[in-house]
N, C-alpha and C positions, 0 to 999 in steps of 0.2 A: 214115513219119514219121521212122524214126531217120537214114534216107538225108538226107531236109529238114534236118532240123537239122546233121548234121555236114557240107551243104554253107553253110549259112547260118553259123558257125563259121568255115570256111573262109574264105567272102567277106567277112565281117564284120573279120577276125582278119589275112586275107592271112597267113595261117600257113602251112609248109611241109607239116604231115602234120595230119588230125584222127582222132582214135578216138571213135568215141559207142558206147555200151553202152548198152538200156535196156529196161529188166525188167517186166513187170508183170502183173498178173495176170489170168486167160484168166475172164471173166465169162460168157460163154455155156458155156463147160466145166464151171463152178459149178453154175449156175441152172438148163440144160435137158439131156436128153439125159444123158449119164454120169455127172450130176452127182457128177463127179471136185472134192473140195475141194481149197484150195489149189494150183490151178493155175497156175501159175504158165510167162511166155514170156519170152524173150529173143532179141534183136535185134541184132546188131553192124556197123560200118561201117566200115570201115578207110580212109582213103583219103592221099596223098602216100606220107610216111615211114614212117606207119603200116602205109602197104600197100609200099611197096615193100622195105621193111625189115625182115628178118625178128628181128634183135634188139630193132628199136625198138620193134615190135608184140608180142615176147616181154614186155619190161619194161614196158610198160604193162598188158598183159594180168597180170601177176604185182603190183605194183601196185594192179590193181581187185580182186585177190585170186581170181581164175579160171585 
């Protein structure tokens, strides 16, 4: 899902670089088995400047506050 959307971003946008971050919380981790609370996953996708750029992917990463 986060790869979809940060190409649909992309294509949408014709932008040089896209970052998607996207967090949410692990519902079978909850409910069955360990039920570990607050579960919580995360997802990243880097792609153009975001990925080829190691400052540009720093300052957004610092930014979403990670």
């Amino acid at each position: 899902m986060t790869k979809q959307i940060a190409e649909a971003v992309e294509e949408v946008t014709g932008c040089r670089g896209v970052g998607v971050i996207v967090e949410a919380k692990h519902m079978c981790m909850m409910m069955r088995g360990v039920q570990k609370q607050n579960s919580m996953m995360r997802t990243s996708v880097m792609k153009g400047d975001f990925r080829e750029n190691q400052a540009t992917r720093e300052e957004f990463m610092r930014l979403v506050g990670l």
